[in-house]
mmCIF entry with sequence, helices, sheets and N, C-alpha, C, O atoms, coordinates in Angstrom:
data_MODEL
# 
_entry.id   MODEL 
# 
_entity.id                         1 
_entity.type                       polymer 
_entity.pdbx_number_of_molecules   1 
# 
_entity_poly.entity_id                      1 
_entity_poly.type                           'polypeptide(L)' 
_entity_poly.nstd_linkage                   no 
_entity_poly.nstd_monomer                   no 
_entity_poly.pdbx_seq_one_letter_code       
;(UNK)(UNK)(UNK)(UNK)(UNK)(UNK)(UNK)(UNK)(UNK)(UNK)(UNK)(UNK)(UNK)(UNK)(UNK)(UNK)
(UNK)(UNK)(UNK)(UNK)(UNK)(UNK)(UNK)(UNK)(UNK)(UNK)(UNK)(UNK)(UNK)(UNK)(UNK)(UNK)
(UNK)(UNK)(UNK)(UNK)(UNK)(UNK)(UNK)(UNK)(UNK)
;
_entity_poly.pdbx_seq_one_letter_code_can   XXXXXXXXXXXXXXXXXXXXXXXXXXXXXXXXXXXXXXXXX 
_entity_poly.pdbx_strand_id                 A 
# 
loop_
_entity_poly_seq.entity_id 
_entity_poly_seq.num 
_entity_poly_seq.mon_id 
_entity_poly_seq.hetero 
1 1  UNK n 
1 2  UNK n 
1 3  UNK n 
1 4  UNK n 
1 5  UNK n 
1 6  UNK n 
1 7  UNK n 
1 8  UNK n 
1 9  UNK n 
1 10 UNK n 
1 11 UNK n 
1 12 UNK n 
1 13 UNK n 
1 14 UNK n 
1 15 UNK n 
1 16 UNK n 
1 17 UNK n 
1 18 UNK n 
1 19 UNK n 
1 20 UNK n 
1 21 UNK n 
1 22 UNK n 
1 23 UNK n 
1 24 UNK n 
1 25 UNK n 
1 26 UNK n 
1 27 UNK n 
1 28 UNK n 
1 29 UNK n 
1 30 UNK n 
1 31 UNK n 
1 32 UNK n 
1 33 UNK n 
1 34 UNK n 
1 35 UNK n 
1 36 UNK n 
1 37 UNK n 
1 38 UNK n 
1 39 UNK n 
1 40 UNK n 
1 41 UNK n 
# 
_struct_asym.id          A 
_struct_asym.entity_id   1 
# 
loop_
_struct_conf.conf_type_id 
_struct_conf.id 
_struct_conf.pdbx_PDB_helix_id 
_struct_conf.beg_label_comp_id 
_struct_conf.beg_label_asym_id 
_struct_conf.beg_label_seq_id 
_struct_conf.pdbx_beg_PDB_ins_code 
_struct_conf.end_label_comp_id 
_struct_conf.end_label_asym_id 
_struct_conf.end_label_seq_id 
_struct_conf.pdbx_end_PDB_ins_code 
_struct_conf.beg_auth_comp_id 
_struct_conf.beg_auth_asym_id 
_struct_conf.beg_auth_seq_id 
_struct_conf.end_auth_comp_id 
_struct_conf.end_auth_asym_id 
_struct_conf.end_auth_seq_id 
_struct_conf.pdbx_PDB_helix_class 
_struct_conf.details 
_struct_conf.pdbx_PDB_helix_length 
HELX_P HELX_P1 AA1 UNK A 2  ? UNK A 25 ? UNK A 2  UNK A 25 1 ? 24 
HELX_P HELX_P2 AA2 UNK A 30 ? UNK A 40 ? UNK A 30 UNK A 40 1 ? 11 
# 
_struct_conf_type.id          HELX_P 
_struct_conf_type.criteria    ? 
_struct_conf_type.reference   ? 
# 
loop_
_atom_site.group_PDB 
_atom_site.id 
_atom_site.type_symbol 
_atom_site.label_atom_id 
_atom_site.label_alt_id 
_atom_site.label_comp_id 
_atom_site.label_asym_id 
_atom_site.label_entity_id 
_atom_site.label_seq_id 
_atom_site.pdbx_PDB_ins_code 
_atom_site.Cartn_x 
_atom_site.Cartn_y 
_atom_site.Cartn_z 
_atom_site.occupancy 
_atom_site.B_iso_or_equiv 
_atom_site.pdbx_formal_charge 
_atom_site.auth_seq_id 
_atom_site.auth_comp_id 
_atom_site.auth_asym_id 
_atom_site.auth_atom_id 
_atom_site.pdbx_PDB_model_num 
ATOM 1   N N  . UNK A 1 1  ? -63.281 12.577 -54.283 1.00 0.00 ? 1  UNK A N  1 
ATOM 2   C CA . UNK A 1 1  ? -63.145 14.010 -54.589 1.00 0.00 ? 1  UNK A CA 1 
ATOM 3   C C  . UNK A 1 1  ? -61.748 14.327 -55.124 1.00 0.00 ? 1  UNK A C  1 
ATOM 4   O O  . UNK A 1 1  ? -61.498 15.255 -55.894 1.00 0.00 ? 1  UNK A O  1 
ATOM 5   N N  . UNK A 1 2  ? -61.021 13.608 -54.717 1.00 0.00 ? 2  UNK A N  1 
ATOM 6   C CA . UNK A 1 2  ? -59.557 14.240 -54.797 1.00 0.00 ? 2  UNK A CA 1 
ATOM 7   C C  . UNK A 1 2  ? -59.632 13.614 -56.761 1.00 0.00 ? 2  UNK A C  1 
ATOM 8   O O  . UNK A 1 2  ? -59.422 14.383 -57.699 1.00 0.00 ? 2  UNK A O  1 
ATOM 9   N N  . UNK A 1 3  ? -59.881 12.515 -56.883 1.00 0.00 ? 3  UNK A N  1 
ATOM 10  C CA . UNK A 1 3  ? -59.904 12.033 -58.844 1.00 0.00 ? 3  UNK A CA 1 
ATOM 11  C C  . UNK A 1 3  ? -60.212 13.620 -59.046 1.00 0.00 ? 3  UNK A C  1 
ATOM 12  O O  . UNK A 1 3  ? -59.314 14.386 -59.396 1.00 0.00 ? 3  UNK A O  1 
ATOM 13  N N  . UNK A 1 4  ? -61.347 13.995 -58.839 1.00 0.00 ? 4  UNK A N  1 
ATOM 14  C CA . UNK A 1 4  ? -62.239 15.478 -59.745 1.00 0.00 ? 4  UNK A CA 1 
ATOM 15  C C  . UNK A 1 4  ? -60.746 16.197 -59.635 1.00 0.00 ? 4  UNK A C  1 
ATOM 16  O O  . UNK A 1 4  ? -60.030 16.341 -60.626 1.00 0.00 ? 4  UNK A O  1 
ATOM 17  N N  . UNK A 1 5  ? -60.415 16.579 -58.452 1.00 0.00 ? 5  UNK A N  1 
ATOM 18  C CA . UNK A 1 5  ? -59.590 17.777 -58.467 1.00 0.00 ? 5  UNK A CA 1 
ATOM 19  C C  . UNK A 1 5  ? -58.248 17.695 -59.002 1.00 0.00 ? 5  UNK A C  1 
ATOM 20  O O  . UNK A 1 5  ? -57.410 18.589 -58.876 1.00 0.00 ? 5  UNK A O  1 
ATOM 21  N N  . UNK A 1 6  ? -58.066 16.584 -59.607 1.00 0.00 ? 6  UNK A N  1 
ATOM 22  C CA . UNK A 1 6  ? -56.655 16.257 -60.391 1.00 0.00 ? 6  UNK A CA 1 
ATOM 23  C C  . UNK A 1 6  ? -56.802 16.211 -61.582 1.00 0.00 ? 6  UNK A C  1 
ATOM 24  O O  . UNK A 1 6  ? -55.886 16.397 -62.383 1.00 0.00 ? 6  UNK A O  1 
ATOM 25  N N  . UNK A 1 7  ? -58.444 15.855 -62.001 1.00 0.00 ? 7  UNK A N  1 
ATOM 26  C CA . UNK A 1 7  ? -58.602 15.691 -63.785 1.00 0.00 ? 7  UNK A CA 1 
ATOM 27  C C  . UNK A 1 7  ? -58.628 17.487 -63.796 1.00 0.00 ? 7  UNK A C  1 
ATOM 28  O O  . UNK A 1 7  ? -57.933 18.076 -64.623 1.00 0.00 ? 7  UNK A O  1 
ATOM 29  N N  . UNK A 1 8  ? -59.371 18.153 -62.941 1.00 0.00 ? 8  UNK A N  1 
ATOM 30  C CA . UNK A 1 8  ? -59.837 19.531 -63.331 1.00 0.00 ? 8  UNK A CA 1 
ATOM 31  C C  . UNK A 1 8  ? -58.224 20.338 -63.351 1.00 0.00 ? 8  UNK A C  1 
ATOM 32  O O  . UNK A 1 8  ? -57.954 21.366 -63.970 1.00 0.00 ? 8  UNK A O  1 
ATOM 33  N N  . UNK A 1 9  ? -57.509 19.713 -62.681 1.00 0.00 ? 9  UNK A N  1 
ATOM 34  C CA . UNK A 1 9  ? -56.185 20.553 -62.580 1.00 0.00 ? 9  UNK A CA 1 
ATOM 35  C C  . UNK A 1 9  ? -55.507 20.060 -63.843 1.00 0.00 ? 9  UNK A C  1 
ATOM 36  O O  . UNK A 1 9  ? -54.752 20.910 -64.314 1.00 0.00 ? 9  UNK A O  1 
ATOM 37  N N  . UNK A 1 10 ? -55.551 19.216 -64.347 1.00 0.00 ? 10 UNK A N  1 
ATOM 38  C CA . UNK A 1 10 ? -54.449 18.866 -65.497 1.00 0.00 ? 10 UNK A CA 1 
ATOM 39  C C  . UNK A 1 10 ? -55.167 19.697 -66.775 1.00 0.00 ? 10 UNK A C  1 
ATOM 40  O O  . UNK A 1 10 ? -54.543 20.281 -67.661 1.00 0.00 ? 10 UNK A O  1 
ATOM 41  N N  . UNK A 1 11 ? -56.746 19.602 -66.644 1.00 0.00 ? 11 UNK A N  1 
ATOM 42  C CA . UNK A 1 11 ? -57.312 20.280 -67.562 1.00 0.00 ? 11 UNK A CA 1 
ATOM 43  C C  . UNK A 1 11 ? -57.154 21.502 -67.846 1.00 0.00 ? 11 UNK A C  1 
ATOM 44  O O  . UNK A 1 11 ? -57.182 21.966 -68.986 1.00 0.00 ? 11 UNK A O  1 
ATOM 45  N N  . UNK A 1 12 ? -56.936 22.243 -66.602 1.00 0.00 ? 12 UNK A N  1 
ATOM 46  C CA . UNK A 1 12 ? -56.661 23.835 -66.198 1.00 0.00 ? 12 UNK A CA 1 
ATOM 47  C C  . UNK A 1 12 ? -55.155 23.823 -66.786 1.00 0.00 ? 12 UNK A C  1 
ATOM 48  O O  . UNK A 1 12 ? -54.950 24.684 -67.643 1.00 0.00 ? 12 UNK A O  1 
ATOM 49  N N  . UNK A 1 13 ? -54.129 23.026 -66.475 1.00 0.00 ? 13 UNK A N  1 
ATOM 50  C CA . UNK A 1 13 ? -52.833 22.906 -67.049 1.00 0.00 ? 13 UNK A CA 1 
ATOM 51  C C  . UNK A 1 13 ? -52.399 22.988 -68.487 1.00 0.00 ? 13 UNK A C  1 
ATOM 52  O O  . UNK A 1 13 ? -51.595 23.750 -69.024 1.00 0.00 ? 13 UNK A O  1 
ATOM 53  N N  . UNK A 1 14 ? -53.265 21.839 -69.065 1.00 0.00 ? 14 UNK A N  1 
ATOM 54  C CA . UNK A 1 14 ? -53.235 21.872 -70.186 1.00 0.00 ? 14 UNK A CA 1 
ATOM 55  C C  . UNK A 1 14 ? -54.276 23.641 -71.078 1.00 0.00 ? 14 UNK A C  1 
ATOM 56  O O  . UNK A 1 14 ? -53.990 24.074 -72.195 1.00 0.00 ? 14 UNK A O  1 
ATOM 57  N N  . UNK A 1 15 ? -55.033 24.060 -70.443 1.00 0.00 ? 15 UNK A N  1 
ATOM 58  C CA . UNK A 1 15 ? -55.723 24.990 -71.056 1.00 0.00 ? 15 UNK A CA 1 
ATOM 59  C C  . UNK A 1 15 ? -54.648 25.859 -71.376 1.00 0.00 ? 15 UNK A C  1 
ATOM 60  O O  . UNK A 1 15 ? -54.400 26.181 -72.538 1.00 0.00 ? 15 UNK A O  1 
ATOM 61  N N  . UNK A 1 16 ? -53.729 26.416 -69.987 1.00 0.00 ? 16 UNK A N  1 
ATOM 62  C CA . UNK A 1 16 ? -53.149 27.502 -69.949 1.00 0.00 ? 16 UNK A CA 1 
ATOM 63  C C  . UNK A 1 16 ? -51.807 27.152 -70.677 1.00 0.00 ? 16 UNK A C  1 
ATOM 64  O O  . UNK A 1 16 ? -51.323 28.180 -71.151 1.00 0.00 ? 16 UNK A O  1 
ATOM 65  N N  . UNK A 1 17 ? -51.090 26.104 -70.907 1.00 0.00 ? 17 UNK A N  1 
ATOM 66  C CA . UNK A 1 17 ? -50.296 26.280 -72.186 1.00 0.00 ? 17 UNK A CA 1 
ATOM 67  C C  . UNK A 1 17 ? -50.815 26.254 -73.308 1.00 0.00 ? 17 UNK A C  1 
ATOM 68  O O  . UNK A 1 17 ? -49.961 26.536 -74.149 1.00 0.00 ? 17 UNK A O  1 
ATOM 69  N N  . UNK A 1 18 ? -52.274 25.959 -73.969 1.00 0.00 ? 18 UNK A N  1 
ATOM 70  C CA . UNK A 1 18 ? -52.335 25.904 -74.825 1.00 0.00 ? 18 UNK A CA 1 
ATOM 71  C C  . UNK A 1 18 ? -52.443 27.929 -75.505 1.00 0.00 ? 18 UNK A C  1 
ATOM 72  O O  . UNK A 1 18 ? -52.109 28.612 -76.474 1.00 0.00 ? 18 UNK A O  1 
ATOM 73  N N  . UNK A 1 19 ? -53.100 28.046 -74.244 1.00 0.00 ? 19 UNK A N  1 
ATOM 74  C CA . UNK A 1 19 ? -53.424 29.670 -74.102 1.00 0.00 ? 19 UNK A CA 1 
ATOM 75  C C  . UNK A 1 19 ? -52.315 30.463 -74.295 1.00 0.00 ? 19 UNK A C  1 
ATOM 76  O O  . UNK A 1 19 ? -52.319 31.221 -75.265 1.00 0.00 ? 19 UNK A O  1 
ATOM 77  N N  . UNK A 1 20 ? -51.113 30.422 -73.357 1.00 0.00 ? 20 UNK A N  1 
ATOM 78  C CA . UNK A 1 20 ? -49.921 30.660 -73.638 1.00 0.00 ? 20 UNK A CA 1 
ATOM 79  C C  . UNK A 1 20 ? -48.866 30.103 -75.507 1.00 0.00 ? 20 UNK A C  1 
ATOM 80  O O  . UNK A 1 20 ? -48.142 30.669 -76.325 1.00 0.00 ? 20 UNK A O  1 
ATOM 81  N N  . UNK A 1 21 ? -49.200 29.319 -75.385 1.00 0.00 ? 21 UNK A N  1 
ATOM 82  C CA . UNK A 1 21 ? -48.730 28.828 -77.167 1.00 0.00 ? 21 UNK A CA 1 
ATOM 83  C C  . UNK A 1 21 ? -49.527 30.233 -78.280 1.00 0.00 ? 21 UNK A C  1 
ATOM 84  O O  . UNK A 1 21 ? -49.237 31.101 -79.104 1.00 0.00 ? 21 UNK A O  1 
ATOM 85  N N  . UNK A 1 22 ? -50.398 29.766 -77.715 1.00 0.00 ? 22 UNK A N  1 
ATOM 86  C CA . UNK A 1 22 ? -51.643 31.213 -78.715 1.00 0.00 ? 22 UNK A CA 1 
ATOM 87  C C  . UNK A 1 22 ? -50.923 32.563 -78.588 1.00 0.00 ? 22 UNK A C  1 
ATOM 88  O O  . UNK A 1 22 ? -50.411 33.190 -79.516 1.00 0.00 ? 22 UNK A O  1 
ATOM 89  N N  . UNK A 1 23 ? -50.971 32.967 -77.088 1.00 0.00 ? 23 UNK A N  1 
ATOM 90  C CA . UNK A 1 23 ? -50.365 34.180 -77.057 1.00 0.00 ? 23 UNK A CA 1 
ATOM 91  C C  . UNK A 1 23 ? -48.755 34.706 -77.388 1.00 0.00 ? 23 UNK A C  1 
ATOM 92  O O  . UNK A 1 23 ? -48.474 35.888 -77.584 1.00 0.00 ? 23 UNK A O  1 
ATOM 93  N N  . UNK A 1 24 ? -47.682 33.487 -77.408 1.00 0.00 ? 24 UNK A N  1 
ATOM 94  C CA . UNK A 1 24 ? -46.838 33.639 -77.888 1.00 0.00 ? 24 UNK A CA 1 
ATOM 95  C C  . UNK A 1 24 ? -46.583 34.320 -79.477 1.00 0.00 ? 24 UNK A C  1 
ATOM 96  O O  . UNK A 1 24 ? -45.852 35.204 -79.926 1.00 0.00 ? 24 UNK A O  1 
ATOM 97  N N  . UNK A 1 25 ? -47.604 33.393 -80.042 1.00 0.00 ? 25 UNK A N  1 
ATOM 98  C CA . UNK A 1 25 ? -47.527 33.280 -81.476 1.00 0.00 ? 25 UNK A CA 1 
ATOM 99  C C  . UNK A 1 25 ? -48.747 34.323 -82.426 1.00 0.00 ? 25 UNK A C  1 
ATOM 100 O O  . UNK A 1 25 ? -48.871 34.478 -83.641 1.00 0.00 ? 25 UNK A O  1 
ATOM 101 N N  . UNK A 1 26 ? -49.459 34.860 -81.348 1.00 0.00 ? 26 UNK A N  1 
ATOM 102 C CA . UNK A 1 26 ? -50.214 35.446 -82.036 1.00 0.00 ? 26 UNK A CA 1 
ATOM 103 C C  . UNK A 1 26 ? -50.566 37.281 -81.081 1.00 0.00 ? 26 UNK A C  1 
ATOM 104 O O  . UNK A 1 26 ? -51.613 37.927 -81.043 1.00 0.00 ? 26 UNK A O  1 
ATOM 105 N N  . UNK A 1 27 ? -49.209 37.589 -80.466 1.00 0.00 ? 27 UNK A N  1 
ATOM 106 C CA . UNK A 1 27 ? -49.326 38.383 -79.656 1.00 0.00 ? 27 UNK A CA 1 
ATOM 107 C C  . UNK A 1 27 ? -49.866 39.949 -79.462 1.00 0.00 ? 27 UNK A C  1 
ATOM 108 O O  . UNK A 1 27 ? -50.170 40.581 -78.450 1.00 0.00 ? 27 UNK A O  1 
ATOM 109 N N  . UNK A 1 28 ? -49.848 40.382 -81.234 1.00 0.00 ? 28 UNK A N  1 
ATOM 110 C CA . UNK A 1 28 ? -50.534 41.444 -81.445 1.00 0.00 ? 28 UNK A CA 1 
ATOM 111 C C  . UNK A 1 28 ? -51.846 41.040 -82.310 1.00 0.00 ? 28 UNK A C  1 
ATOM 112 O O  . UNK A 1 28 ? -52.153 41.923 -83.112 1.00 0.00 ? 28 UNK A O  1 
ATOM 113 N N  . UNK A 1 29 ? -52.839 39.691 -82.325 1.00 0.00 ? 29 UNK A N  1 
ATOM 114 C CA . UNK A 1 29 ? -53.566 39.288 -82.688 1.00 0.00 ? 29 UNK A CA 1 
ATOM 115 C C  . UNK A 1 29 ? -54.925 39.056 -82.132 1.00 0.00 ? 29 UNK A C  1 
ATOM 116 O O  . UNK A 1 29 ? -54.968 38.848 -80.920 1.00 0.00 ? 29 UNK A O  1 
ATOM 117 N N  . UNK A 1 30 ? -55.759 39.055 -82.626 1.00 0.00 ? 30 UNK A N  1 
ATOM 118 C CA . UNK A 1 30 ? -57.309 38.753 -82.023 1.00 0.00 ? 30 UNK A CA 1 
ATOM 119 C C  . UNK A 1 30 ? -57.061 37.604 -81.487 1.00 0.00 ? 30 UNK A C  1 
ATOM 120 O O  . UNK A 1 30 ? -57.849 37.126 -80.671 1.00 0.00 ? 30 UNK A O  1 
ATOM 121 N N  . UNK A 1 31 ? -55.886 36.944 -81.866 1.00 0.00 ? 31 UNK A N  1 
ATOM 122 C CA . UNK A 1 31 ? -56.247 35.252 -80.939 1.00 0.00 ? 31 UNK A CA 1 
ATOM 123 C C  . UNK A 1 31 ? -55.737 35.686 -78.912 1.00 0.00 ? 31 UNK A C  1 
ATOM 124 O O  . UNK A 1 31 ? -56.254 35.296 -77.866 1.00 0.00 ? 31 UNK A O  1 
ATOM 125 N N  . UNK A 1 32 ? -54.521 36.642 -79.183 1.00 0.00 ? 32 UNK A N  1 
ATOM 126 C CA . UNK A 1 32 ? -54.586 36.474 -77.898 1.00 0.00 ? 32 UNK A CA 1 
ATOM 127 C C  . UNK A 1 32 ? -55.307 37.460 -77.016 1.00 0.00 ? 32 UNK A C  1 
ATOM 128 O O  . UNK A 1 32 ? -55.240 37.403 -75.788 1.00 0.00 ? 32 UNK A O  1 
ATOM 129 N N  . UNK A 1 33 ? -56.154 38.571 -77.826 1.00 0.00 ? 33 UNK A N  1 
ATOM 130 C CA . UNK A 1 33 ? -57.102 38.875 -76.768 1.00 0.00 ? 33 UNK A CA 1 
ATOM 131 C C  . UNK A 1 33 ? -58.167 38.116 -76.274 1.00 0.00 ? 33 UNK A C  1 
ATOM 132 O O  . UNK A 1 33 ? -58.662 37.864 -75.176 1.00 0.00 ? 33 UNK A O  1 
ATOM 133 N N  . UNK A 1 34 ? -58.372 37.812 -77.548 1.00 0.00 ? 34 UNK A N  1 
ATOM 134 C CA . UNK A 1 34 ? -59.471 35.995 -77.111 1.00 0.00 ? 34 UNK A CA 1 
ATOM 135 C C  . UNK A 1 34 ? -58.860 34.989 -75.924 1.00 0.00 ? 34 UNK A C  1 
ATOM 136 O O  . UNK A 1 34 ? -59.562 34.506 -75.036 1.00 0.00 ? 34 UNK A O  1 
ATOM 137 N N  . UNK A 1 35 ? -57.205 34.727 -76.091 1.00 0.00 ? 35 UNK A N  1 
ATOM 138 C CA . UNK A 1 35 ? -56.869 33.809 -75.264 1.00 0.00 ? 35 UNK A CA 1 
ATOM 139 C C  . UNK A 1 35 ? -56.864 34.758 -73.431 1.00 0.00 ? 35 UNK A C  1 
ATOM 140 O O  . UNK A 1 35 ? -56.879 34.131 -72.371 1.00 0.00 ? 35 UNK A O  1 
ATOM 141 N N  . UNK A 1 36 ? -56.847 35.800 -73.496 1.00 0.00 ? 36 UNK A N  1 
ATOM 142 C CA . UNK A 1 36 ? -56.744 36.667 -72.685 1.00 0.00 ? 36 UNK A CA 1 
ATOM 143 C C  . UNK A 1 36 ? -57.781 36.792 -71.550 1.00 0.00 ? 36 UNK A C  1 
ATOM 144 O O  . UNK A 1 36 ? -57.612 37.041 -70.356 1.00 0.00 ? 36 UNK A O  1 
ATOM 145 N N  . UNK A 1 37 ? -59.055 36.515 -72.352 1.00 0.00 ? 37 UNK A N  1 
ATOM 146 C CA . UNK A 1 37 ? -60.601 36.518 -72.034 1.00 0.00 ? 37 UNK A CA 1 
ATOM 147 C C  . UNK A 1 37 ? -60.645 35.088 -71.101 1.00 0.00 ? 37 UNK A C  1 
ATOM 148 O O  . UNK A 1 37 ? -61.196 34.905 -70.016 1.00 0.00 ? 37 UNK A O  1 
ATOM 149 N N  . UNK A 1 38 ? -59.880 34.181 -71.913 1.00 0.00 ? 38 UNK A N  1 
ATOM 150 C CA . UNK A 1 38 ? -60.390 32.866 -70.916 1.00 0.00 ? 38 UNK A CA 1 
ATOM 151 C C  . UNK A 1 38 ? -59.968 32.706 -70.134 1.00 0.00 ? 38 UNK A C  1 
ATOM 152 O O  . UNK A 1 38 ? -60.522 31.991 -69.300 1.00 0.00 ? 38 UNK A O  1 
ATOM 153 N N  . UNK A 1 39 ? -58.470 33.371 -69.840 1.00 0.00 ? 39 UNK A N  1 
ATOM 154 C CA . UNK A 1 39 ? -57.735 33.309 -69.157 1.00 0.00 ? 39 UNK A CA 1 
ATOM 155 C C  . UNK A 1 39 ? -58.158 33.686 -67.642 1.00 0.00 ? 39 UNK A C  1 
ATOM 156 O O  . UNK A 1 39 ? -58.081 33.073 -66.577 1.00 0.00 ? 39 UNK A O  1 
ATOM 157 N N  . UNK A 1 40 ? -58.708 35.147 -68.065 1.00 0.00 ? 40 UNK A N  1 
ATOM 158 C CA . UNK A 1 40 ? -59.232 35.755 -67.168 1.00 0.00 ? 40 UNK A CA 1 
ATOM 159 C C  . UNK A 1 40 ? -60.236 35.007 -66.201 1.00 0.00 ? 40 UNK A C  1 
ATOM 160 O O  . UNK A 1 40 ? -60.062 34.743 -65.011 1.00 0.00 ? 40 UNK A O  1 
ATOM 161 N N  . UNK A 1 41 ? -61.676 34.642 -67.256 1.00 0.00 ? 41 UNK A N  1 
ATOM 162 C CA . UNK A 1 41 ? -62.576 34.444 -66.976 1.00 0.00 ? 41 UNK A CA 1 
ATOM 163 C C  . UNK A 1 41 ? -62.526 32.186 -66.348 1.00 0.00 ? 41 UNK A C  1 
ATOM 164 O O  . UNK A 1 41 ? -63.548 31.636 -65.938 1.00 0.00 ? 41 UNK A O  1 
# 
């Protein structure tokens, strides 16, 4: 169990900078209300 919960965490890691990169760069843009949504959800 503990493998799952380390791939799912790096995955979650990697999501949210990629999410964050988006929202940096695209901050009054449809990308980061989109990135906003996944964030959330």
């Amino acid at each position: 169990m503990e493998y799952f919960t380390i791939v799912l965490s790096i995955q979650h890691t990697a999501r949210t900078k990629h999410c964050l990169v988006y929202y940096y760069f695209a901050h009054h843009m449809f990308l980061s209300r989109c990135c906003g949504r996944i964030t959330i959800s």
